[in-house]
C-alpha positions in Angstrom: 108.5 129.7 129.8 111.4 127.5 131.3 110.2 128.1 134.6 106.7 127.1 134.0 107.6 124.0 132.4 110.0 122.7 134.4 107.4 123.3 137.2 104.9 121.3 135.7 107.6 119.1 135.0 108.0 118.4 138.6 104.5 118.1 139.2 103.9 115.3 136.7 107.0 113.6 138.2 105.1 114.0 141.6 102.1 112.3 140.3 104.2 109.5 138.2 105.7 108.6 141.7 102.4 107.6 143.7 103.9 104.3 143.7 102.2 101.4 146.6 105.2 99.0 147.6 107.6 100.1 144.9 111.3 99.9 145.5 114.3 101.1 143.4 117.0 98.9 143.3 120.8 98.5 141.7 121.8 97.9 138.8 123.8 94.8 139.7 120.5 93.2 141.2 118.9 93.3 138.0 118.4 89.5 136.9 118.7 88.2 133.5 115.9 85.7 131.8 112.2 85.1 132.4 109.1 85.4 130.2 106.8 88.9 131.1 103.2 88.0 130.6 101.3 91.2 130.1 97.7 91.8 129.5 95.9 93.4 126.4 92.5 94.7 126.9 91.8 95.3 123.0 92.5 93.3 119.4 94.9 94.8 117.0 93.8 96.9 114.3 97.3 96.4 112.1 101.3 96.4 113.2 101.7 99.5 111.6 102.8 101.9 114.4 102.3 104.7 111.8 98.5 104.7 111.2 97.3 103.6 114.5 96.8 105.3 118.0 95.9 102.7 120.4 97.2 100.7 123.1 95.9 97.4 121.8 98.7 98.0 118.8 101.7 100.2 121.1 101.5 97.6 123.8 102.6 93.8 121.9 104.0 95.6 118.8 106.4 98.3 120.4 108.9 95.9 121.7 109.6 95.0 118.2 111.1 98.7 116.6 113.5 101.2 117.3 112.8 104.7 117.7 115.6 107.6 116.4 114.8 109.4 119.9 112.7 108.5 122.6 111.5 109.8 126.2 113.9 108.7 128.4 113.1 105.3 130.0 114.7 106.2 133.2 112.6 109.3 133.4 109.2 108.6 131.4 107.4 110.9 133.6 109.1 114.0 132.0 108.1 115.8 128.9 111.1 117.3 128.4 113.4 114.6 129.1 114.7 112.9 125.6 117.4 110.7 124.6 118.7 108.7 121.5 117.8 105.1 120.7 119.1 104.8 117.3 121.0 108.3 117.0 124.3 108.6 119.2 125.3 111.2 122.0 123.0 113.6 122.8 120.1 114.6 121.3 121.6 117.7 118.7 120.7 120.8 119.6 119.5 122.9 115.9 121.7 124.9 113.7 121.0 127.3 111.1 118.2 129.8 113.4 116.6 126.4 114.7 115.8 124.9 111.1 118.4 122.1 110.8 118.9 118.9 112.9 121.6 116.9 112.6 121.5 113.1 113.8 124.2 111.0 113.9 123.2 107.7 113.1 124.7 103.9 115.0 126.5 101.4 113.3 125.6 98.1 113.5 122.3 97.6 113.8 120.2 95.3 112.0 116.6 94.6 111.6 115.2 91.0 112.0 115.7 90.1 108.9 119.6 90.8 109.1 119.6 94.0 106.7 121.9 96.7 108.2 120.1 100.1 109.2 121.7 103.1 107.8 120.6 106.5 107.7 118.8 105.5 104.6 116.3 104.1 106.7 115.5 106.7 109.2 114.9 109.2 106.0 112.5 107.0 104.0 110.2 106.5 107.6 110.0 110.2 108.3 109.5 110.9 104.3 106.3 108.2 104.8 105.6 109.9 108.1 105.8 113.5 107.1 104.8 113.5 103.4 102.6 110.2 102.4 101.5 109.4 99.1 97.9 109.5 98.2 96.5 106.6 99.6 98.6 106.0 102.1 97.6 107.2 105.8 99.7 108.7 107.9 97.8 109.4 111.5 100.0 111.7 113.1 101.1 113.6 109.9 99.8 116.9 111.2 102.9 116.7 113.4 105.3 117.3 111.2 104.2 120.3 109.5 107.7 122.2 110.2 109.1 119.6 108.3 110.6 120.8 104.8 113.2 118.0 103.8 114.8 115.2 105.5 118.3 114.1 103.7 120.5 111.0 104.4 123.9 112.9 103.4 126.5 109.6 104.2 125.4 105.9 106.1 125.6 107.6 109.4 124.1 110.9 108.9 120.3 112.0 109.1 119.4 116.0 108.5 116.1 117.4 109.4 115.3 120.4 107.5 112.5 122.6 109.0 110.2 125.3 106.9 110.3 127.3 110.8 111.9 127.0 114.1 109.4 124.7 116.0 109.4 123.4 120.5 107.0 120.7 118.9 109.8 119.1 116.4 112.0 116.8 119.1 108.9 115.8 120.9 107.0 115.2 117.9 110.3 113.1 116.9 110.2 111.4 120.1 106.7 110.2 119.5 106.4 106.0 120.3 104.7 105.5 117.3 107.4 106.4 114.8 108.8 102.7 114.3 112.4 103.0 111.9 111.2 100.7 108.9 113.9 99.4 106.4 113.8 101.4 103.4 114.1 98.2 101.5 110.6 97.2 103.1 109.4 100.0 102.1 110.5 100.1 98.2 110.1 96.7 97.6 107.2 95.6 99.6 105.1 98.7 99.9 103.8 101.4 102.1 101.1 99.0 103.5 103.3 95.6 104.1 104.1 96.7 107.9 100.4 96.5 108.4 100.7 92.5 108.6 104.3 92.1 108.9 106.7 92.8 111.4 110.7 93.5 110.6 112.2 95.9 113.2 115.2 96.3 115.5 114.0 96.4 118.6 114.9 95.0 122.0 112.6 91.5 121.1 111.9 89.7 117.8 109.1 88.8 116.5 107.5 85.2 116.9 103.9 84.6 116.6 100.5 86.9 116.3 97.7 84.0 117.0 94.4 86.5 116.6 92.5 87.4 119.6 94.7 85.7 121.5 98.3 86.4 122.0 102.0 87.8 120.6 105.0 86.2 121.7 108.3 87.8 121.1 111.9 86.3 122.1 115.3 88.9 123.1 117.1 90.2 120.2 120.3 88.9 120.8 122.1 91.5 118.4 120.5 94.1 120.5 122.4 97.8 120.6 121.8 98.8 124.1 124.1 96.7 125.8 123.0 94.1 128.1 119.6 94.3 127.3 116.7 93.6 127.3 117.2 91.3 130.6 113.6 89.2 129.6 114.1 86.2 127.6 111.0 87.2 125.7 107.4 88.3 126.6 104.1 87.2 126.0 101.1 89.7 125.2 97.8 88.3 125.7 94.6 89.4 124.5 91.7 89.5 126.7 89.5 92.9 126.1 87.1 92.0 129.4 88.6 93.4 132.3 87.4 90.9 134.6 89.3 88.6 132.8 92.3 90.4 132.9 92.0 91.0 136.5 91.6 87.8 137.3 94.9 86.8 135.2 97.1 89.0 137.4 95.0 88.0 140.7 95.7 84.0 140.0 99.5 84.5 138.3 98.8 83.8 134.9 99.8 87.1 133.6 101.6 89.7 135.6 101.4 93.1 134.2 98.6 95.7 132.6 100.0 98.4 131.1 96.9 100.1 130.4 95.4 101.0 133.5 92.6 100.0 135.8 89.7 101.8 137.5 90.4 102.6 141.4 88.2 99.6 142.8 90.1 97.1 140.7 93.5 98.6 142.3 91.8 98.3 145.8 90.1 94.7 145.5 93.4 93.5 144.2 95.5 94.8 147.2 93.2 93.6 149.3 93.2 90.0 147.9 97.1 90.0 147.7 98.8 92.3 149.6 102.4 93.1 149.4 101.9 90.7 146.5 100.9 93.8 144.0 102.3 97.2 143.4 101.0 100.0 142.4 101.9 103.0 140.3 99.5 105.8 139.2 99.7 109.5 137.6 97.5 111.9 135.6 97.0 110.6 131.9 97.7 112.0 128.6 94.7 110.8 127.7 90.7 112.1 127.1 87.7 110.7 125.4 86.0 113.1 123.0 82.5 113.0 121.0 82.9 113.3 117.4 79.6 114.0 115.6 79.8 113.0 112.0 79.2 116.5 110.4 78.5 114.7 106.9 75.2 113.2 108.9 72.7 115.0 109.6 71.3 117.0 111.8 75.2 117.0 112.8 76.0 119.1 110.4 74.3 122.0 112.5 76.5 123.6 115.4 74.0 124.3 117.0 72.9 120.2 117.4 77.0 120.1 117.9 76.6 123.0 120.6 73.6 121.3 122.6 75.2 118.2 122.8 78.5 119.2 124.5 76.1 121.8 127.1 73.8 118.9 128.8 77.1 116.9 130.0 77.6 118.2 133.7 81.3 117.2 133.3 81.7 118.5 137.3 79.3 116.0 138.6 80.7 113.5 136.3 83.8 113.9 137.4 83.1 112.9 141.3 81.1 109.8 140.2 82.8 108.4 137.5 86.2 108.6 139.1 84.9 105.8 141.6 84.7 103.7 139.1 85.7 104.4 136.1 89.8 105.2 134.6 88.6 109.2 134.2 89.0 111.9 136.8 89.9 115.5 135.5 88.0 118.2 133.8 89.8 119.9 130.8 90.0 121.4 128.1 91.6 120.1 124.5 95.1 120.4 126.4 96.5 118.2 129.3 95.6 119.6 132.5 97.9 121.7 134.2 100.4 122.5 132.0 101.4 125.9 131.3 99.7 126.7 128.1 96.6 124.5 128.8 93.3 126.6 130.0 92.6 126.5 133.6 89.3 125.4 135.2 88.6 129.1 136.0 88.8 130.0 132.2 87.0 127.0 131.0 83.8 127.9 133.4 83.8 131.4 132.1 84.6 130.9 128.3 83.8 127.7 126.9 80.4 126.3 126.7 79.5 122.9 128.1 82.2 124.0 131.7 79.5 126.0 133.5 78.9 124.7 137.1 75.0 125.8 136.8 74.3 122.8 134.8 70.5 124.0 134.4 70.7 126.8 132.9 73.3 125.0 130.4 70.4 121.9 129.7 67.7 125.2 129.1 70.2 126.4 126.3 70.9 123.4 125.1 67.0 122.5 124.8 66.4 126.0 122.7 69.3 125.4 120.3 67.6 121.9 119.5 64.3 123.7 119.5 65.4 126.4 117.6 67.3 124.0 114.7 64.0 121.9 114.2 65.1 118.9 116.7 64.4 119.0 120.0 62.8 115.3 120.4 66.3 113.9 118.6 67.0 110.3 118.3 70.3 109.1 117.2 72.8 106.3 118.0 76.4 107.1 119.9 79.1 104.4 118.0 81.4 103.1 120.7 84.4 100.7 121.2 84.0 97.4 122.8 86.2 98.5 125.5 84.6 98.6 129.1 87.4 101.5 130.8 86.8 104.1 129.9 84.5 103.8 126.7 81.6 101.9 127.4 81.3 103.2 130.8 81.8 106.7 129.8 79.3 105.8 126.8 76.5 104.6 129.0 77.1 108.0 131.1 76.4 109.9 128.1 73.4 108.8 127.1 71.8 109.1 130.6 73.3 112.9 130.4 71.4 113.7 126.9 68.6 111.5 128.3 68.0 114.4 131.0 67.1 117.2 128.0 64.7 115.0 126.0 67.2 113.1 123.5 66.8 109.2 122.6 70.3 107.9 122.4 70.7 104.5 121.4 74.6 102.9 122.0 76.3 100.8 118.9 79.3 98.8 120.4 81.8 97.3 118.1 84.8 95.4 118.8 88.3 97.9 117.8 89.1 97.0 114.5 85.1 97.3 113.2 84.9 100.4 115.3 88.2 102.0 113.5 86.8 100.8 110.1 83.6 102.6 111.0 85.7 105.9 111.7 88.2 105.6 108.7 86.7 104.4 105.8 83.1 103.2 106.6 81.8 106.5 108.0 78.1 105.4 108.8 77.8 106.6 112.1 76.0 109.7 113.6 78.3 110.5 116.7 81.0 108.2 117.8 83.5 108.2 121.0 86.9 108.5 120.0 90.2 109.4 121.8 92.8 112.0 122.3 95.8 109.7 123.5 99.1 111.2 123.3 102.4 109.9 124.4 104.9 113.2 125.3 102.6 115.8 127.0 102.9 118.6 124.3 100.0 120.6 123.7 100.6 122.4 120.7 100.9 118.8 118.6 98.7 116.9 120.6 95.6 119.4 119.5 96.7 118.4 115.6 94.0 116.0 116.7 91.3 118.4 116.0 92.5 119.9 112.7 90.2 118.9 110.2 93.5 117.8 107.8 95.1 115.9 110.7 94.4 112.2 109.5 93.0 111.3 112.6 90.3 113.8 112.7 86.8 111.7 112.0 84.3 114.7 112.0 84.7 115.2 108.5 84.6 118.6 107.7 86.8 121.7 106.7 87.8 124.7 108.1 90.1 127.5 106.9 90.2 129.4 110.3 90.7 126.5 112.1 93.9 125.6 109.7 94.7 129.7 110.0 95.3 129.7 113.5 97.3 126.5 114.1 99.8 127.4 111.5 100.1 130.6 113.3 100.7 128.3 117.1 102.9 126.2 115.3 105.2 128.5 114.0 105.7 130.6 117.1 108.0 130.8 119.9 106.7 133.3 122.2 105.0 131.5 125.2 102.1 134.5 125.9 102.0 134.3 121.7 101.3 130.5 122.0 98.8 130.9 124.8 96.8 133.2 123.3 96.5 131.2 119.9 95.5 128.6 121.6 92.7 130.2 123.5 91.6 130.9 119.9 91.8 127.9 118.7 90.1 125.9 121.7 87.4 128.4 121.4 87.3 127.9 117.5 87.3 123.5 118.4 84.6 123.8 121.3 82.3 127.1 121.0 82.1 128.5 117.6 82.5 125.0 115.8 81.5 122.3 118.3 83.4 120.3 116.0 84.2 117.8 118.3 84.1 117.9 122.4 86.0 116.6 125.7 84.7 114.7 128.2 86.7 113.9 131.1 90.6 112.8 131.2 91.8 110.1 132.1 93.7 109.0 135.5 96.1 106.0 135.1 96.2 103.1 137.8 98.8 99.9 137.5 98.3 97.4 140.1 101.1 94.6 138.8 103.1 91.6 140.6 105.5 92.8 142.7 108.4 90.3 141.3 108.2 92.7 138.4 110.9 95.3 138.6 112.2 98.2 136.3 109.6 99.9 134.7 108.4 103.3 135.5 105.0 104.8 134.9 104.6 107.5 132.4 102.1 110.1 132.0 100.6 108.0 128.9 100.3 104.5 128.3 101.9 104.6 125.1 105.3 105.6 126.6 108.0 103.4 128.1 106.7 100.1 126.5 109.9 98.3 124.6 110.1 96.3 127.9 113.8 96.1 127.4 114.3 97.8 130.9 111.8 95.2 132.9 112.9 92.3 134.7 111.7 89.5 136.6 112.8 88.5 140.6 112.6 84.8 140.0 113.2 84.0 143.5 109.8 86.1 144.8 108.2 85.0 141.5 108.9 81.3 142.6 107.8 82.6 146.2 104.3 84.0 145.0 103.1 81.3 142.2 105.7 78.5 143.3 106.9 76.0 140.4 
């Protein structure tokens, strides 16, 4: 398994470094001060790192917290490559046959507030994480299922007890969305105070939230990683049109997206500024899927599910939509080209909707609808009020179920409504929804489809499903793990059509070339605390003057 994985590793490093105009430089060039303007194409749903998934929350919020390990910043292209933010040395290798992890913990940290972290802290988030109480949400719980106990033996000292050896438990660890919250917050304020409140220990502090327009934050000046962050502070700004945001990093108001932008944006802004913009791109841990609400019906028939995922000619879609849109590759529920994913081969052979003779997939689809009483179906596809990838990918859709008979209508809603409408609302028929994970690691990142994931808006239950993950989870073996997830992706996309892929992503950052230090990862959720970004004052003066 090592060799496989540190050959993909090298490949995603190859594809991380597609870099236009980019050049390293030393350490002792790196300038203190300066204000980063980023762009945000979305609202924010909450602060609270722990229920949400999206960028519109990682990117201004992130700077804020503290992670116990993290993807290294100096290598965010790797998914094997981890190292300690709030833990010291190295991360710990496991004792006891793999089960126990043993973090030692810094001194001296404090959140904004001025309360000291301990390793009191660090337990109480990864209790909240790993075992919520009713009513609370925890969206990436389904990650840390090999999680028995988690102790706080002294101040400095955090030990993670495991039910089973796991590969999944360091990444899953590393996630960006695990923000340390005081304990303190916590006890006395609740389990849903960080939702509207910020209190981290982070690179930056916290200064203003003005809604649907911008988050400022200012340096930490008690910040642990010495001599940083070099910014005097940041300032996100909200614009979810992505002419607007184009336009901002065109005429020098902002200077950064950390999202991504579709290949003619990257193009048209080279071509306006020149040597002016960088670029960095890579492959994207990242894929829209179709979730049909099985509690609606005729959705709660597979073989409506079924018909649905077979008219999509995902082949065709890929070479036109990858002109103009932030999607590229075909795939299956795990990121392309890693060792236990499927390849293309399998997925044309074994997994419905894949087949390059897309007529004879629209005939099949048309007698499953016939045969389950529906074949004139007219429904209404819930979408986000994002243009890249959803609404473009939306429109695509419809004109791809148009082709066997279907009336699709398209319901757009701005991302707060549209998460409501997932999470607690649930009056939609079929809504886009995402598979956005930060470290590339399968075997979690496919929690998304368990129907007890938390994040899983199909709505429905299945034991076999649940069977066959524990059984992933819980092994070692690499030919073991491949083979359970053939099951299980077969289980998702054939036998269920519970949910299905459409294309993944391709990330594209065109940004101002006075901004210096940050490294692309293979997810936009990754390598966003900023503290390792800095601004060339002299070229910035150069390019906008003042």
């Amino acid at each position: 398994m090592k060799s496989r994985l540190t050959r993909f590793a090298a490949s995603v490093a190859l594809g991380s470094a597609l870099v236009v105009g980019a050049g390293s430089m030393p350490a002792s060039a790196q300038e203190q001060g300066g204000e980063l303007r980023l762009v945000v194409g979305s609202d924010i749903p909450s602060y609270d790192g722990h229920i949400e998934s999206t960028f519109g929350m990682i990117h201004p919020i992130r700077p804020f917290y503290s992670l116990l390990i993290r993807v290294n910043p100096d290598n965010p292209s790797s998914p094997t490559d981890f190292v300690c933010d709030l833990c010291v040395g190295e991360v710990p290798k496991p004792t006891n046959d793999g089960k126990t992890y043993t973090f030692k913990i810094r001194k001296g940290v404090t959140f904004q507030d001025g309360q000291e972290l301990t390793s009191a802290d660090i337990k109480a988030t990864f209790d909240k994480l790993a075992f919520p109480p009713d009513g609370i949400a925890s969206n990436r719980k389904a990650y840390f299922a090999m999680i028995d106990s988690v102790e706080a033996p002294d101040p400095e000292t955090v030990v993670f007890n495991l039910k089973f050896p796991s590969g999944t438990f360091i990444p899953s660890i590393a996630m960006p969305f695990n923000f340390i919250y005081s304990k303190n917050d916590l006890d006395e304020r609740g389990y849903t105070w960080h939702q509207t409140n910020v209190n981290g220990t982070g690179p930056f502090h916290f200064v203003e939230h003005v809604q649907g327009s911008h988050v400022t934050g200012k340096k930490n000046p008690n910040y642990y990683h010495e001599g940083k962050p070099y910014l005097d502070g940041y300032t996100s700004l909200i614009a979810p049109k992505m002419s607007v945001r184009l336009q901002a990093i065109r005429g020098g108001q902002a200077d950064i997206e950390f999202r991504g932008f579709p290949p003619k944006a990257r193009d048209d802004l080279k071509e306006a500024l020149g040597d002016q913009i960088e670029v960095q791109e890579s492959d994207w841990n990242c894929v829209l899927i179709v979730t049909p609400n099985h509690e609606a019906k005729p959705f709660d028939d597979p073989r409506v599910r079924q018909a649905l995922s077979l008219s999509i000619d995902r082949h065709q879609g890929s070479e036109y939509l990858s002109k103009i849109a932030i999607v590229k590759t075909v795939g299956g529920i795990g990121f392309p080209g890693h060792p236990i994913s499927s390849s293309p081969e399998y997925l044309e052979k074994n997994i419905i909707g894949y087949s390059k003779d897309i007529e004879a997939s629209r005939e099949k689809a048309k007698a499953l609808l016939k045969e389950a009483g529906h074949e004139n179906l007219k429904f209404t596809l819930h979408n986000r009020g994002v243009d890249q990838p959803y609404k473009v990918v939306g429109t695509w859709l419809i004109d791809q179920w148009r082709r066997i008979g279907l009336d699709v209508e398209q319901w757009v809603q701005p991302s707060t409504p549209f998460y409501a409408t997932l999470r607690t609302q649930k009056n939609f028929e079929v809504s886009l929804d995402f598979n956005c994970q930060a470290v590339v690691n399968p075997i979690a990142d496919i929690s998304k489809f368990l129907p007890s994931s938390g994040a899983n808006y199909s709505y429905f239950e299945d034991a076999e499903l649940e069977s066959i993950y524990a059984e992933l989870l819980a092994t070692g073996d690499e030919g073991k793990q491949r083979e359970l997830f053939a099951q299980f992706e077969k289980r998702v996309l054939n036998d269920l059509a519970s949910q299905f892929i459409t294309l993944w992503w391709y990330k594209i950052n065109p940004y101002r070339s006075y901004v210096k230090g940050w490294k692309i990862a293979p997810s936009h959720y990754l390598n966003q605390s900023l503290e390792n970004i800095w601004i060339d004052s002299a070229e910035r003066k150069k390019q906008l003057g003042g």
